[in-house]
N, CA, C and O atoms as a Tripos MOL2 file, in Angstrom:
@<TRIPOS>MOLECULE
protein
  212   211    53     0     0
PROTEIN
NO_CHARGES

@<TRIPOS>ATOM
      1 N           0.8460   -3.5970  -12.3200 N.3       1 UNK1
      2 CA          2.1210   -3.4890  -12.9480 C.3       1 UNK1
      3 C           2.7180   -4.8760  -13.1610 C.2       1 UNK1
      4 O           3.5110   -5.0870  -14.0790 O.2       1 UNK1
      5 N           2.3940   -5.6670  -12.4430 N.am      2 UNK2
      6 CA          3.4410   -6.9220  -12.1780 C.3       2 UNK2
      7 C           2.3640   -7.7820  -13.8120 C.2       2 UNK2
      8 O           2.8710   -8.5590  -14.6210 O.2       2 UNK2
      9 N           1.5040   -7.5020  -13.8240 N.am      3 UNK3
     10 CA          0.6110   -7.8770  -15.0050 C.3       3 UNK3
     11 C           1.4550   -7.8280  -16.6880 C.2       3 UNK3
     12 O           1.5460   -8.6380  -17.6100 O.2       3 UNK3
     13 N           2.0090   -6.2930  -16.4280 N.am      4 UNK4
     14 CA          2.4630   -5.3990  -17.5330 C.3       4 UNK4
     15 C           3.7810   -6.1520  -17.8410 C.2       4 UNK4
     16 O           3.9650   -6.5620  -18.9870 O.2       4 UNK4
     17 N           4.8680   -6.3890  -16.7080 N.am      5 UNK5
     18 CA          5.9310   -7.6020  -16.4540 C.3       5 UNK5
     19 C           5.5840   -8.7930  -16.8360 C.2       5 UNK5
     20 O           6.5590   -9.4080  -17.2710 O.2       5 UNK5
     21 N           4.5960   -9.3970  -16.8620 N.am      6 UNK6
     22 CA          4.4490  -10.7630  -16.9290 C.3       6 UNK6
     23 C           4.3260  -11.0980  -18.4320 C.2       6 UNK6
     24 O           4.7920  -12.0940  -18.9840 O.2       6 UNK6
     25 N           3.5250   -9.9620  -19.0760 N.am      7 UNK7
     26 CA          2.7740  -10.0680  -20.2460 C.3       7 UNK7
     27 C           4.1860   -9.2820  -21.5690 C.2       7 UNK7
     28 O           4.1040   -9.2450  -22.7970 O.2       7 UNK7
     29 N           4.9820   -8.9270  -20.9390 N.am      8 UNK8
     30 CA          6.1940   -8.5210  -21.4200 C.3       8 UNK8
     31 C           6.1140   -6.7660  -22.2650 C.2       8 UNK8
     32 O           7.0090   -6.1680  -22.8640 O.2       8 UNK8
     33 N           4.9880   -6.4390  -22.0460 N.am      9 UNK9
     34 CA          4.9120   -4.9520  -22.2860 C.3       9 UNK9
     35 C           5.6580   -3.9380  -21.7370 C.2       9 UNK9
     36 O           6.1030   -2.9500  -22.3210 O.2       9 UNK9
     37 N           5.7800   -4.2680  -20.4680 N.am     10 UNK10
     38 CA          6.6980   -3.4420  -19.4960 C.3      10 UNK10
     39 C           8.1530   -4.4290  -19.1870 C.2      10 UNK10
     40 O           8.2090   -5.6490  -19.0300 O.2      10 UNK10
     41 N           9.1020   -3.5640  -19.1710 N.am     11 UNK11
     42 CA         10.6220   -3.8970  -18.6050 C.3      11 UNK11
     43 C          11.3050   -3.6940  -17.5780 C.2      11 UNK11
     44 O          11.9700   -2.6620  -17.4900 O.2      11 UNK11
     45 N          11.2930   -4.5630  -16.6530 N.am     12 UNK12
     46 CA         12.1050   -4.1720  -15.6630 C.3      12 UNK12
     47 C          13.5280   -3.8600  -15.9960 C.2      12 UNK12
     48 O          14.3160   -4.4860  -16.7050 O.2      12 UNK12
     49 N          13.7150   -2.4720  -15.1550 N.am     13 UNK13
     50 CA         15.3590   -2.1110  -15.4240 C.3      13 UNK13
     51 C          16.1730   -1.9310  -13.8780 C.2      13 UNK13
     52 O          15.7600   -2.4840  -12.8590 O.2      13 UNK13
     53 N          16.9830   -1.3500  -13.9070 N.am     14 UNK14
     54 CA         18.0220   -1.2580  -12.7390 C.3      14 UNK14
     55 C          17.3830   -2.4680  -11.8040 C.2      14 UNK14
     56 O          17.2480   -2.1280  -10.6280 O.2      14 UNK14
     57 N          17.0940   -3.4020  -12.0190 N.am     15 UNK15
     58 CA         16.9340   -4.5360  -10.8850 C.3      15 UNK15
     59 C          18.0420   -4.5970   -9.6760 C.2      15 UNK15
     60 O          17.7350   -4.9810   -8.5470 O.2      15 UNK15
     61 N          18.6680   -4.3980   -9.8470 N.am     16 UNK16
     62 CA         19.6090   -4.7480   -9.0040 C.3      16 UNK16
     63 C          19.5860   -3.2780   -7.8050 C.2      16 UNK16
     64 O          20.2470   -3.1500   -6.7740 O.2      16 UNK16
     65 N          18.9200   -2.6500   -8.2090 N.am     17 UNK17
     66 CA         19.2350   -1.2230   -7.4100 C.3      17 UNK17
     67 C          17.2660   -1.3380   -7.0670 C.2      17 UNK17
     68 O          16.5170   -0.4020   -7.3470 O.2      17 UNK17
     69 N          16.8480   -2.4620   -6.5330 N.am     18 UNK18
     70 CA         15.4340   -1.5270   -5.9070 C.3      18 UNK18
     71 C          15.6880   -1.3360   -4.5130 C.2      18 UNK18
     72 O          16.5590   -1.7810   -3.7660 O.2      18 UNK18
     73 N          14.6070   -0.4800   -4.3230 N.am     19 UNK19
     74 CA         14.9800    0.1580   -3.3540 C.3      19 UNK19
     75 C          14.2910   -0.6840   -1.8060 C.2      19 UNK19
     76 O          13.8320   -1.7990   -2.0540 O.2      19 UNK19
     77 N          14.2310   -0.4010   -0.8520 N.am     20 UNK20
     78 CA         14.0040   -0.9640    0.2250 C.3      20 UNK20
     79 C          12.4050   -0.7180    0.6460 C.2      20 UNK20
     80 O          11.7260    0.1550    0.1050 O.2      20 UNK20
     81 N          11.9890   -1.4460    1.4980 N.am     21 UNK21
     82 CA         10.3990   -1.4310    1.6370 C.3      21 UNK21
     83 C          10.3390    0.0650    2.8040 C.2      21 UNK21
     84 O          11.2220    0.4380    3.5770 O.2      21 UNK21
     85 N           9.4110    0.4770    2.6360 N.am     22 UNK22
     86 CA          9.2960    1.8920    3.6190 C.3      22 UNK22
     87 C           8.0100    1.4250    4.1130 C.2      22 UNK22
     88 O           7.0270    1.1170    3.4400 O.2      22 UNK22
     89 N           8.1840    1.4100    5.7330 N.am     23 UNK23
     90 CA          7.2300    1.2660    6.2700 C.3      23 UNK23
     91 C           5.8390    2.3640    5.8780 C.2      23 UNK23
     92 O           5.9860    3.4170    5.2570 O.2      23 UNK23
     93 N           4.6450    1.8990    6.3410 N.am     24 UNK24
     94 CA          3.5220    3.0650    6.6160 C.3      24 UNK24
     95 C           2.8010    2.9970    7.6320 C.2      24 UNK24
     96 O           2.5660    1.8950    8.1280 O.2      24 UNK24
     97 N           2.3920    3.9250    8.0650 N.am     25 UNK25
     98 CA          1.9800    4.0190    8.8170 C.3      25 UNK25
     99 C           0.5040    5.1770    9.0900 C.2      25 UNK25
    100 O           0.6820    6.3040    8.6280 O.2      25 UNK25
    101 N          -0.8660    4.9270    9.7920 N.am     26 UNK26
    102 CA         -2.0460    5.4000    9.3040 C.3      26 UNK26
    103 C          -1.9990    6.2330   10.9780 C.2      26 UNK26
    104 O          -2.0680    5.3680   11.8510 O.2      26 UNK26
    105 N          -1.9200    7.4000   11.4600 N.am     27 UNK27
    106 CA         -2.0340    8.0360   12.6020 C.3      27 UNK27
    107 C          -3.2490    8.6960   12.4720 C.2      27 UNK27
    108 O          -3.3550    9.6340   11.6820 O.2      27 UNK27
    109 N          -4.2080    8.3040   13.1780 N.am     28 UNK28
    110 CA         -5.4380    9.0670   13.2040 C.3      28 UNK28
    111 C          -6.4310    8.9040   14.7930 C.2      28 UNK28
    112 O          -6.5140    7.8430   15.4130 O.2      28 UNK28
    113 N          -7.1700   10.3360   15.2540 N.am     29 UNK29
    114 CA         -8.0610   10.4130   16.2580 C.3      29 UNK29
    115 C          -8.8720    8.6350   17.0260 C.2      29 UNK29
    116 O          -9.7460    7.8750   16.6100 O.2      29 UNK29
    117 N          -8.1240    8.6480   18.0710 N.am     30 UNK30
    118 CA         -8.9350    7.2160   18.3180 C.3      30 UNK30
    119 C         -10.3240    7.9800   19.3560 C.2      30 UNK30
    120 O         -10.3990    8.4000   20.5110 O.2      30 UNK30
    121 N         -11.4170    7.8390   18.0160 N.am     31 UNK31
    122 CA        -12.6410    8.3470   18.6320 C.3      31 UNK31
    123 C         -14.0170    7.2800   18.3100 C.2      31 UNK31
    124 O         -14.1760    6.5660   17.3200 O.2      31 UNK31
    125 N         -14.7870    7.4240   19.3230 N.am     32 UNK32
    126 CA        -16.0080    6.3980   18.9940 C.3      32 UNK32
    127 C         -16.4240    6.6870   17.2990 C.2      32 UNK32
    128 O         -16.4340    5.8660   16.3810 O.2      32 UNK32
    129 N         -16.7610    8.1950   17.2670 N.am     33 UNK33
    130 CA        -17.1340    8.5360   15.9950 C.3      33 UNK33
    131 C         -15.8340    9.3020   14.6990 C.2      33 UNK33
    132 O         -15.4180   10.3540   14.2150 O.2      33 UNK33
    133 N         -15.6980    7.8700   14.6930 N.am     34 UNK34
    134 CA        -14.9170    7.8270   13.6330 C.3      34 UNK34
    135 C         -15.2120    8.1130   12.0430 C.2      34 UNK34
    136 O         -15.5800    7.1400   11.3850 O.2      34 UNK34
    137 N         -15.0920    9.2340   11.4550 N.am     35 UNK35
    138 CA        -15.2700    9.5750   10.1510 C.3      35 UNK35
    139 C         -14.9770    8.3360    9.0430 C.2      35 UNK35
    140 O         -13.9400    7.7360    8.7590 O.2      35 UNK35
    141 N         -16.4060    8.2240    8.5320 N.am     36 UNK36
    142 CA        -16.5680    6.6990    7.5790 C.3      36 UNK36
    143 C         -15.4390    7.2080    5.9470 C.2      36 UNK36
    144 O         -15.6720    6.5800    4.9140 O.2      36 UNK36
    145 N         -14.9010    7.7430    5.9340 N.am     37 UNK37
    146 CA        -13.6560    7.8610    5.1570 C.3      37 UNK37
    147 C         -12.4230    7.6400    5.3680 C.2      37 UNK37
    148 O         -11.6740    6.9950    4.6350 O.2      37 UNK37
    149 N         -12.0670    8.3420    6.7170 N.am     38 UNK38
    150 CA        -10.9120    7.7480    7.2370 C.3      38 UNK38
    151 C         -10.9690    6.1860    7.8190 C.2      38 UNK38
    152 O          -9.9920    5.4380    7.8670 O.2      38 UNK38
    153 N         -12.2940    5.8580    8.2420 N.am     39 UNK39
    154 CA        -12.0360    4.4600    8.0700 C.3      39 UNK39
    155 C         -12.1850    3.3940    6.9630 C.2      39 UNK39
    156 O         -12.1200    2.1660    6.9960 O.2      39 UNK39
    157 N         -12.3850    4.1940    6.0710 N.am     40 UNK40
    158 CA        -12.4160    3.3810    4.7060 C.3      40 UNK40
    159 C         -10.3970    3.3460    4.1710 C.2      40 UNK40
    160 O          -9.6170    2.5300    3.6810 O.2      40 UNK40
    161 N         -10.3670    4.5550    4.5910 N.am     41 UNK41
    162 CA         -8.9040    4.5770    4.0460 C.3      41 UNK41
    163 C          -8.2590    4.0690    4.4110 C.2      41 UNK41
    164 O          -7.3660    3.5230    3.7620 O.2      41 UNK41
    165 N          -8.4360    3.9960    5.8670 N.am     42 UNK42
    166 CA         -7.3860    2.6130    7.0060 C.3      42 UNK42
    167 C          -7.5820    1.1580    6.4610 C.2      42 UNK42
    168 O          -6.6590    0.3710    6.2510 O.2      42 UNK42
    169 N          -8.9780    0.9000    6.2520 N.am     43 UNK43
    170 CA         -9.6650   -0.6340    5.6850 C.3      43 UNK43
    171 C          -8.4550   -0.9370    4.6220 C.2      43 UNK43
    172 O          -7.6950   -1.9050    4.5970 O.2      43 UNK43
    173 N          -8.5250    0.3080    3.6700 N.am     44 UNK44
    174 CA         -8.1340   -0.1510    2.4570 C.3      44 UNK44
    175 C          -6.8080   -0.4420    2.6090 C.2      44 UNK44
    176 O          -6.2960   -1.5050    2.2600 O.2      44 UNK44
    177 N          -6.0900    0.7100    3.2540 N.am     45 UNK45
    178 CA         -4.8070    0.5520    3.4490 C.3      45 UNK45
    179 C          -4.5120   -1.1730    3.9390 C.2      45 UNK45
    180 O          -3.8180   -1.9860    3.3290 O.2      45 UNK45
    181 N          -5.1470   -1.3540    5.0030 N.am     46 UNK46
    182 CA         -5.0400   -3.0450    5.5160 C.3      46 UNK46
    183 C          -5.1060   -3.9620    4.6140 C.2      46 UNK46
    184 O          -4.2540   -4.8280    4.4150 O.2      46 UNK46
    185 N          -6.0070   -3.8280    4.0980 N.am     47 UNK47
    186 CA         -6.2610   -4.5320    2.4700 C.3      47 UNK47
    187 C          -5.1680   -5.0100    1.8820 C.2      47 UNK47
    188 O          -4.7030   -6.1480    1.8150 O.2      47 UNK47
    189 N          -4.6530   -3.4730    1.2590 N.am     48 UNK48
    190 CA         -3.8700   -3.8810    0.4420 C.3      48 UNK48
    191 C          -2.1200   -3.6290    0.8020 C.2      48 UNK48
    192 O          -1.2090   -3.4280   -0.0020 O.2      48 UNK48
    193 N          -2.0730   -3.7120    2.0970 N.am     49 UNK49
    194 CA         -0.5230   -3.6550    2.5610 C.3      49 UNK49
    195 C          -0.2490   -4.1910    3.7560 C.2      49 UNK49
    196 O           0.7080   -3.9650    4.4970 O.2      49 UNK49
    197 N          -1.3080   -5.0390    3.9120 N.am     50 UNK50
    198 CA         -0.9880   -6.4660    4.8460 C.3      50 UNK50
    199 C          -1.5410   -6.0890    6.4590 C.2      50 UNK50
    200 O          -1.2260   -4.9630    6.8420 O.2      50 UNK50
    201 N          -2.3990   -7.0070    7.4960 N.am     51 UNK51
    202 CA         -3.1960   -6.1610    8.3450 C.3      51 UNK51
    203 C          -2.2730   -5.3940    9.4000 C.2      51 UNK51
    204 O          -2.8330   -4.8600   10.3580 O.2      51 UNK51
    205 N          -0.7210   -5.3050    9.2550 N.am     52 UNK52
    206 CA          0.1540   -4.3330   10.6040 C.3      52 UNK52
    207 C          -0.6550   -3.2450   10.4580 C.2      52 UNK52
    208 O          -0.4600   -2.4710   11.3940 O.2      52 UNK52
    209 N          -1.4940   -2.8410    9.6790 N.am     53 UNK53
    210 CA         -1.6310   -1.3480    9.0370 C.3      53 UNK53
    211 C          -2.8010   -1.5340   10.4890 C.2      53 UNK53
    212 O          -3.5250   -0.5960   10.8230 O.2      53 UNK53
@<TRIPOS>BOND
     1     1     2 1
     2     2     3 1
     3     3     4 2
     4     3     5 am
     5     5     6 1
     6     6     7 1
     7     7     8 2
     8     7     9 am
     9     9    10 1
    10    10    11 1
    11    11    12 2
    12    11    13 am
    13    13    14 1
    14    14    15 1
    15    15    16 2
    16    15    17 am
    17    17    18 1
    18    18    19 1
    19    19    20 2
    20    19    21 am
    21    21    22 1
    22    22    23 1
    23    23    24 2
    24    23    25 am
    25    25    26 1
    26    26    27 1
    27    27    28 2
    28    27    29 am
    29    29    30 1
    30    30    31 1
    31    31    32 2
    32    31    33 am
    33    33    34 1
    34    34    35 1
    35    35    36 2
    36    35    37 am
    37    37    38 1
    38    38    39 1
    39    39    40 2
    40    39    41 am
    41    41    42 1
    42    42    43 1
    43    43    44 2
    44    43    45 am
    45    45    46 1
    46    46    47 1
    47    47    48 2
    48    47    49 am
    49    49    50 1
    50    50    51 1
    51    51    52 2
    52    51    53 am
    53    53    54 1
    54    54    55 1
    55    55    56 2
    56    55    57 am
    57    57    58 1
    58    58    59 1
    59    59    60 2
    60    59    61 am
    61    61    62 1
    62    62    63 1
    63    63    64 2
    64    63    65 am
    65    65    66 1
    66    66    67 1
    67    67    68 2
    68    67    69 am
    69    69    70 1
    70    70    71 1
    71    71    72 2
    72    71    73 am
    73    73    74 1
    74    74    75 1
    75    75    76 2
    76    75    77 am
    77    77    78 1
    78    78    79 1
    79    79    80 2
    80    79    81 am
    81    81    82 1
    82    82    83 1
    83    83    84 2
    84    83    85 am
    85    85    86 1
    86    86    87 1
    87    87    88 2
    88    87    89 am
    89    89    90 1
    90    90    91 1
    91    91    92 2
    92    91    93 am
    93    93    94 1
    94    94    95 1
    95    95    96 2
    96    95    97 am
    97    97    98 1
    98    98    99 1
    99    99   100 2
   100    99   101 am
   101   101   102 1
   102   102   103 1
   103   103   104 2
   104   103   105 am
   105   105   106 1
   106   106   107 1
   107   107   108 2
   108   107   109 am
   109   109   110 1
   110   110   111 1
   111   111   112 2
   112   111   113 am
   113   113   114 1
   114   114   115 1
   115   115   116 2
   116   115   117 am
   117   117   118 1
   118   118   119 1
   119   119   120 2
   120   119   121 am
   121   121   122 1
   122   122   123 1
   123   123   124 2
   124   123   125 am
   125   125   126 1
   126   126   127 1
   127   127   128 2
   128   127   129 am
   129   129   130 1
   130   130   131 1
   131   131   132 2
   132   131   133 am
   133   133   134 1
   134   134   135 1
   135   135   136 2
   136   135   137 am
   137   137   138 1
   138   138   139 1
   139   139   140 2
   140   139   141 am
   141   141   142 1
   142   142   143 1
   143   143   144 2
   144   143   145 am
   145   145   146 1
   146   146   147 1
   147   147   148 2
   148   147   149 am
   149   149   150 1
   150   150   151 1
   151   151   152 2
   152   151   153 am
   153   153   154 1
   154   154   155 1
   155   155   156 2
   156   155   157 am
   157   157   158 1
   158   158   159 1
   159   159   160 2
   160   159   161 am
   161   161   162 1
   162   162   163 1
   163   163   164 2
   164   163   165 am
   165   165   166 1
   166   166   167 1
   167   167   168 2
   168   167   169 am
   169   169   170 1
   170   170   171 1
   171   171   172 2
   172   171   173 am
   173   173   174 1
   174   174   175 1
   175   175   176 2
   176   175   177 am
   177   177   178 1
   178   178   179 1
   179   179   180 2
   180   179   181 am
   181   181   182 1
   182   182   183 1
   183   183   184 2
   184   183   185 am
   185   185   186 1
   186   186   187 1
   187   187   188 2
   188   187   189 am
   189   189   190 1
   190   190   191 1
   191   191   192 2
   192   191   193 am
   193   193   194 1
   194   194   195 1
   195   195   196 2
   196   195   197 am
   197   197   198 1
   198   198   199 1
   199   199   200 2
   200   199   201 am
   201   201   202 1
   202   202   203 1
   203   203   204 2
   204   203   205 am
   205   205   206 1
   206   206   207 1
   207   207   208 2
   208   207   209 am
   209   209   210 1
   210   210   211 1
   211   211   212 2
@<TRIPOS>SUBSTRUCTURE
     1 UNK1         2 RESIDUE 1 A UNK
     2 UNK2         6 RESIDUE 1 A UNK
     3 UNK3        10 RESIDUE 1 A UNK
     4 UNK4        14 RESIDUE 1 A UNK
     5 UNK5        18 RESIDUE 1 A UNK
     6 UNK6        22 RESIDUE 1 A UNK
     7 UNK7        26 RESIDUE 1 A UNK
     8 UNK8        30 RESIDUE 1 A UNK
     9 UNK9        34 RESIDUE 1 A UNK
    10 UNK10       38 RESIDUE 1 A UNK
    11 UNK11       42 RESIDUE 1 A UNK
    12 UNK12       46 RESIDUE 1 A UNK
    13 UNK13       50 RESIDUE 1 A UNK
    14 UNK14       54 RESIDUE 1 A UNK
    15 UNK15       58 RESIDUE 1 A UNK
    16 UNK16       62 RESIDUE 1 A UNK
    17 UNK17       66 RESIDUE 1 A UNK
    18 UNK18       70 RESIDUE 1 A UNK
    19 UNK19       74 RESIDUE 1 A UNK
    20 UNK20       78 RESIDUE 1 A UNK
    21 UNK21       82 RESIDUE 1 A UNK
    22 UNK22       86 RESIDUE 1 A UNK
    23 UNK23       90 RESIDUE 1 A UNK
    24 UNK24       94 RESIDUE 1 A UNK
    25 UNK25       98 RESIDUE 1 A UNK
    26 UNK26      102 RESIDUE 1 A UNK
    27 UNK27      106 RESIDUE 1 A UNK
    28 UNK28      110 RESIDUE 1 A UNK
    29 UNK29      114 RESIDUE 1 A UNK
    30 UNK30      118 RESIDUE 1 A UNK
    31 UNK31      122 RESIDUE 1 A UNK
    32 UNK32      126 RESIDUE 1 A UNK
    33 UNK33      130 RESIDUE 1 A UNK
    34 UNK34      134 RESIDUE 1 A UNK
    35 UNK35      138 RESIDUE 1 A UNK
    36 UNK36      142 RESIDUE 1 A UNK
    37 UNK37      146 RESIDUE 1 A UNK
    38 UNK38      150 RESIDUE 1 A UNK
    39 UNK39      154 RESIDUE 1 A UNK
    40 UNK40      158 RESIDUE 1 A UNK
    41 UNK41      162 RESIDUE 1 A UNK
    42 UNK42      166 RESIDUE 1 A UNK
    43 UNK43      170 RESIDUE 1 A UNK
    44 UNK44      174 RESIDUE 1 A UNK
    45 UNK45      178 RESIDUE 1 A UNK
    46 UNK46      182 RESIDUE 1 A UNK
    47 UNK47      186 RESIDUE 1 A UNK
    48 UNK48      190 RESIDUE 1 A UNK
    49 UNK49      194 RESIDUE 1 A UNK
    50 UNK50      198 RESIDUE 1 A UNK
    51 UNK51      202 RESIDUE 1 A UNK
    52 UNK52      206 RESIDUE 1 A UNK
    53 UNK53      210 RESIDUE 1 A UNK
């Protein structure tokens, strides 16, 4: 999106009204055998929303 902003296709509006960051949070089974999806989804999540995740 921030691409779409830059390149002037997209418009930011109500700027002044965004809204606040909402934490997340990933609650899942702490087991040796951990399902290789849910740990892909945690990975990703870390990835891309900074490593608190």
């Amino acid at each position: 999106m921030q691409a779409a902003l830059d390149a002037g296709s997209l418009k930011s509006v109500l700027s002044d009204f965004q809204p606040k960051p909402v934490p997340v949070m990933a609650v899942y089974p702490s087991r040796k055998q951990l399902s290789p999806k849910v740990r892909a989804l945690v990975d990703m999540m870390g990835e891309a929303w900074g490593k608190a995740v």
